[in-house]
N, C-alpha and C positions, 0 to 999 in steps of 0.2 A: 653439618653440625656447626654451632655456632663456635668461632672463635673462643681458647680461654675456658672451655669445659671439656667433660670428656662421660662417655658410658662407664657405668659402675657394672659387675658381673649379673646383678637385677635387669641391667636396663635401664636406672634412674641416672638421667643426667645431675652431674657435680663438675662443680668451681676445679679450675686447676687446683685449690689447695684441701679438694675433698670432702668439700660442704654442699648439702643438696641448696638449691634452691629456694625453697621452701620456707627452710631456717634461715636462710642468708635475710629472705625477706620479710618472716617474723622479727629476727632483730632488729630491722631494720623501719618495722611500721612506726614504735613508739617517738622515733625520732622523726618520720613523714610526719604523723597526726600533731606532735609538737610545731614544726615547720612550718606547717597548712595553719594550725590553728594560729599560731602566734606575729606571723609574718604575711602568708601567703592571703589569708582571709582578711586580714587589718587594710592590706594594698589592695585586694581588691574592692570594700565595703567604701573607702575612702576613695578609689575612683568614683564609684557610682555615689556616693554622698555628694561629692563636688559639682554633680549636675545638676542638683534640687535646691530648691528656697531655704531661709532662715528657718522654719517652719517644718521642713521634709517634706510636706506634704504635694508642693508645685512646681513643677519642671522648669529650673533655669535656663537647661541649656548650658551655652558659653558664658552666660552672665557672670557667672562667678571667678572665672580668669579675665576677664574683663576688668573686671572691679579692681584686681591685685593691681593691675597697670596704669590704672585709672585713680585708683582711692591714695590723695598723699603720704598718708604715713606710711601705707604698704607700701607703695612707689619708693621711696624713703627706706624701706626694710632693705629690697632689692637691690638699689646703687648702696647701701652698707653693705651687706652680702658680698657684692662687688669688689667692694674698696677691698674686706675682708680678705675675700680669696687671692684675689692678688699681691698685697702686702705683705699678712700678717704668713703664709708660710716660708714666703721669698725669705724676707727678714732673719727667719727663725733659722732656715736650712745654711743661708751667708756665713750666718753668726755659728752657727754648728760648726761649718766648713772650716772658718779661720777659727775657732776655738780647737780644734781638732788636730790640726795643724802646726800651729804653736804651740801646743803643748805634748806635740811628740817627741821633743827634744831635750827635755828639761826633768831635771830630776822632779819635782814639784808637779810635775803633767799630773799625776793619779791625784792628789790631794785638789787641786782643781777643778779639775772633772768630776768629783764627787761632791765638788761644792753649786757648779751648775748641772749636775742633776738632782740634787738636793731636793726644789722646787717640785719635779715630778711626783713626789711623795705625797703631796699637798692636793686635795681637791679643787675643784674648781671651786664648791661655796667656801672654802676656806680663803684660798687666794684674794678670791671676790671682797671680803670680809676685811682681808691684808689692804687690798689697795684703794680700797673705799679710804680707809685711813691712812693712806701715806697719800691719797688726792687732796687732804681737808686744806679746806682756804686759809686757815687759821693756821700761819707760821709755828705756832705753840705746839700745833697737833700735829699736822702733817710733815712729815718727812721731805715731800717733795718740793712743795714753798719751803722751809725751812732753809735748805740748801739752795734754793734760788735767790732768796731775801738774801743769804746772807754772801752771795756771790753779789751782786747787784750791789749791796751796801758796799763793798771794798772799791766796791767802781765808780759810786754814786750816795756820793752821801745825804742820808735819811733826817728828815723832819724829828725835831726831839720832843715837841711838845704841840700837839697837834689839837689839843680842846682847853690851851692854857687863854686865859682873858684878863684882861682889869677889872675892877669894880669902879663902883661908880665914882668913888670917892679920890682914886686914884688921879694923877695927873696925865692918864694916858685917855683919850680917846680912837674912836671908829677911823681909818682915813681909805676904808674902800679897798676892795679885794679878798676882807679876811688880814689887814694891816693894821697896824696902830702905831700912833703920834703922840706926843706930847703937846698937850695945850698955850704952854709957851716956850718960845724961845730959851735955847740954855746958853750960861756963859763959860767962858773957860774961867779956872780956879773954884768953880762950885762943885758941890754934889749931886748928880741927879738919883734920883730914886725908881728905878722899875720895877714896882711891885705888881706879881701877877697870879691868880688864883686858877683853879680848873686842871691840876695835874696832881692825879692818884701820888701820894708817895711812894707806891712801891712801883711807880711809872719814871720813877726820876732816873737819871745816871745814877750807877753804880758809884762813880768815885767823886762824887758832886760834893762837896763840902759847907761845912755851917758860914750862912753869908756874912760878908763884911764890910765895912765901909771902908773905900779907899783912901788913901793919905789923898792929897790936894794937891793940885800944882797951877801954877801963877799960867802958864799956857798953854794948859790943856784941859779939854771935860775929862771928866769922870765920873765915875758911877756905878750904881751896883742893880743888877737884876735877879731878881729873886722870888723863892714861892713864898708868899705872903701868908701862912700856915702854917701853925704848931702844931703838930700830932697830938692830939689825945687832948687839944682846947687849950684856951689861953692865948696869950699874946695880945698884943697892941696892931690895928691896920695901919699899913704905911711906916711901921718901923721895923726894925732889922732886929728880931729877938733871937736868941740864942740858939734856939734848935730846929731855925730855918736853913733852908738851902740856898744855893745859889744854882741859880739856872744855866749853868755851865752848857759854852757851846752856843747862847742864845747870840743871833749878828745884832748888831744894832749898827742903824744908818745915820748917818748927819747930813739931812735937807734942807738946803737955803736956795731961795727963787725956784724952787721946782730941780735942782739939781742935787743930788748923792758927793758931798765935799768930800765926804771922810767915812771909815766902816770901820765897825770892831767886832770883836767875837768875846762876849764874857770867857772869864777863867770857869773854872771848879768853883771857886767861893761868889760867884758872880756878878767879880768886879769887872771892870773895863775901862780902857782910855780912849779918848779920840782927841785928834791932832787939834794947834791952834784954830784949822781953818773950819771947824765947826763951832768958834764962837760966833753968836746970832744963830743958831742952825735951831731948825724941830731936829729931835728923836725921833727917829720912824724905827718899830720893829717889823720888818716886811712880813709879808704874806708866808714866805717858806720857812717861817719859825714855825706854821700853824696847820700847815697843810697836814693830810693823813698820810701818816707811812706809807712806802710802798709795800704792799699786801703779797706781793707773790701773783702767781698766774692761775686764770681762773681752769684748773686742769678739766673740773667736770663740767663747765661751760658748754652752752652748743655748736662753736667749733671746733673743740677741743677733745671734746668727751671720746670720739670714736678713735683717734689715734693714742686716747690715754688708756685705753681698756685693751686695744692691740699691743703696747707696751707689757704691759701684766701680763696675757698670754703668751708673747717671747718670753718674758722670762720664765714662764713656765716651760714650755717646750724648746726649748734653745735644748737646753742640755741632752733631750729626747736626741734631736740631730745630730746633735753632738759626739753622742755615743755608736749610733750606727753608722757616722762617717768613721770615725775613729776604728769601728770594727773592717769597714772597706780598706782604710788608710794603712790598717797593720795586714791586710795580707794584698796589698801591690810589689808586685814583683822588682828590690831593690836595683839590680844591677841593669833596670833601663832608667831610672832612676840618675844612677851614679854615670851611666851611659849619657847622658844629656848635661853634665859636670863636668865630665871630663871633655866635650864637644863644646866648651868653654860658655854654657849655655847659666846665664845667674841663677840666682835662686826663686825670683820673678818671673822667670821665662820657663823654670822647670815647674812650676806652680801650675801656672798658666796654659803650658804646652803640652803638659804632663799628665802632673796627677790630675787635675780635673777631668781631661778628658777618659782616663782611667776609671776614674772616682762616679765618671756619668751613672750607670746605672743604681748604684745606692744614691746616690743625689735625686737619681726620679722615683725612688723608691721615699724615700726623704719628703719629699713635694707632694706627693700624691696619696702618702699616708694625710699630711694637715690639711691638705686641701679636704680629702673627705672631711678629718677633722673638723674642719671651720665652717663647713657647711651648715652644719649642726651646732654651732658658739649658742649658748644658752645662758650660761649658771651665770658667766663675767658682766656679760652686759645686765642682765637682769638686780645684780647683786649692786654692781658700779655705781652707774648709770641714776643719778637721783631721779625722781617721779617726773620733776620738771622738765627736765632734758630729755626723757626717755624715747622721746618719737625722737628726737632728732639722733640717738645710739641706736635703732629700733634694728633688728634683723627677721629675717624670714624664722627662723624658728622661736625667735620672744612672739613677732606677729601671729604666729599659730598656735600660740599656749593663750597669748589676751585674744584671740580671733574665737577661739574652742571654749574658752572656759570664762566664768563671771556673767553678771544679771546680762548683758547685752552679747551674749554670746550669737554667732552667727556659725553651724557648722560647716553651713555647707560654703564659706568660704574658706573656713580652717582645711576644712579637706583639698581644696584648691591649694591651699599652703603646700599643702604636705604632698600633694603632688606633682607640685614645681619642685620641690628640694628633690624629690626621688628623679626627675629628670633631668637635674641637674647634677645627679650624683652618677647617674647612667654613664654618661661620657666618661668619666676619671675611672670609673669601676674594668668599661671597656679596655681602655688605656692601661691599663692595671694588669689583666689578664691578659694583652696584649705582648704586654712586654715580657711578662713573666712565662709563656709560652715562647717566645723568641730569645730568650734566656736559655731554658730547656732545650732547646733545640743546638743550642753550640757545643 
């Protein structure tokens, strides 16, 4: 008799818990025919899909795994895939670990923790949607330039007026580069005038003030540079009216023989002195009065795009980590702990020597959950990733939704898709239930 049953006073064999057979396995068909229909027949239909033409109708063969290895953008899914599995769980289970860690000690640890697992509450198309817009190139919009520009700026100061010009009538001419000069020589105790048009008003400084003519002085230039523009119309070209600016911040050069004598920077009202030794000199306003701001980094760019989409999934999942080391972290056994303290071992070598090695199996338990995760990364890159860049973000499961589905659909290499991820997911499953039987068995 088999193991685990037993005769009933009839003769019908029952379960040690005194259920015929019968029953055990009518309850148990509606969940087979689920299984079969939902799972078991999709993997198999998709093998046998993956051997035929675009068409179904003509037997590829290998052709269709071929092509994944062969065809760039697939080729391109794969080393993403790649990059994927290796990065984006490592990163996320680190960052668990020492979040985990840190804040087992601190009154604050729980209010923390609920702030990066927070994110997990969040969809993928939601997230996707979040980080699309804290990528935008546009300092104004995005989050991420914003705080790059304005790091950058405190290190490297920014072009103020990047589309300002003369007119024709002004005394300033072209001198090459995106530069400009004055037509004649200036003297010391006169006034120069740099009038200059081509900046938005609400592009000017903040604290730029109504332009003014400077007092005079017997040896030295001076002069004022300013937006040559009255808001709302009006005014005189080439004179200083009332509810003009001053191009505060603009340098101005004094060049004689091909040499830079003398430099100044306008004030706010945008006056300026230069020393005696720029009488005889041109006015040059150089080239980095006019240059384009620095923009910030192109995040969805195509070298950039795949490690800016793996950012947004740590921070999605971090906290995921986070939480099941935290659950390992609070039941390790203190007093080896405190054993490895008092053997005057720091708090880096009991990290180290310690809990981790402790910590190992929720840690591969950690890894091995995302890794299946990321297998299957869809909603981020898809959502991310703008149309342009999108082969170069591409992964095996975007490639099997554009391969499957739209006017140039090819199935039977989507099903090639879909039958590399599943053998790809084999290994880590094995691993999986490996460990977790070798768990069992202690």
């Amino acid at each position: 008799m088999p193991p685990g049953t037993r005769k009933s006073a009839t003769g019908t064999r029952r379960s040690v818990t005194g259920t015929r057979k019968v029953v055990a396995a009518g309850f148990l068909l509606p969940a087979l025919v689920l299984l079969g229909a939902l799972v078991v027949y999709p993997i198999g239909y998709s093998v046998y899909r993956s051997f035929f033409d675009q068409s179904g109708n003509g037997f590829a063969g290998l052709g269709n795994y071929v092509e994944i290895f062969t065809d760039d953008t697939i080729l391109t899914a794969v080393k993403n895939n790649a990059v994927w599995v290796v990065v984006a769980p490592t990163v996320a289970t680190a960052l668990g670990l020492i979040f985990a860690v840190l804040t087992e000690r601190v009154r604050w640890g729980t209010a923390f923790k609920l702030i990066v697992f927070m994110p997990m509450a969040i969809s993928m198309l939601a997230a996707g949607i979040i980080f699309r817009l804290v990528y935008e190139q546009d300092p104004d919009r995005g989050v991420a330039n914003a705080v790059w520009v304005g790091v950058h700026d405190v290190f490297s100061e920014s072009a103020g007026y990047p589309k300002a010009r003369p007119l024709d009538v002004h005394p300033l001419k072209a001198a090459g580069g995106g530069a400009f000069i004055t037509e004649e020589p200036v003297r010391a105790g006169t006034q120069v005038k740099l009038p200059l048009v081509g900046v938005a008003p609400a592009k000017m400084p903040g604290d730029a003030k109504p332009a003014t003519a400077p007092p005079t002085s017997g040896d030295q230039v001076t002069g004022t540079a300013w937006l040559d523009f009255t808001k709302g119309g009006g005014g005189t070209s080439n004179t200083i009216d009332a509810k003009e600016l001053g191009l505060k911040g603009l340098k101005v050069e004094a060049v004689k023989d091909g040499r830079v004598v003398a430099t100044a920077t306008a004030a706010a009202d945008g006056t300026f002195s230069l020393s005696k030794e720029a009488d005889g000199a041109h006015l040059r306003l150089p080239e980095s009065n006019f240059r384009e701001p620095y923009n910030g980094v192109d995040w969805l760019g195509p070298s950039l795009v795949t490690p800016a989409i793996i950012g947004s999934y740590v921070w999605m999942w971090a906290g995921f980590a986070m939480v099941l080391i935290a659950a390992g972290l609070a039941g390790l056994p203190r007093e080896l702990l405190e054993a490895a303290r008092v053997d005057g071992a720091n708090e880096w070598q009991v990290f180290r020597r310690v809990t981790v090695p402790l910590l190992a199996p929720v840690l591969a338990v950690v890894l091995v959950t995302l890794m299946i995760n990321v297998l299957k990364i869809f909603d981020l890159v898809f959502i991310i990733a703008p149309g342009s860049v999108q082969d170069d973000a591409n992964v095996l499961a975007l490639q099997l939704y554009r391969s499957s589905f739209g006017t140039d659909a090819h199935l039977g290499v989507g099903s090639a898709i879909s039958v590399l991820l599943l053998l790809l997911v084999i290994p880590v499953m094995f691993f999986n239930i490996r460990r977790i039987r070798k768990e069992a068995r202690r």
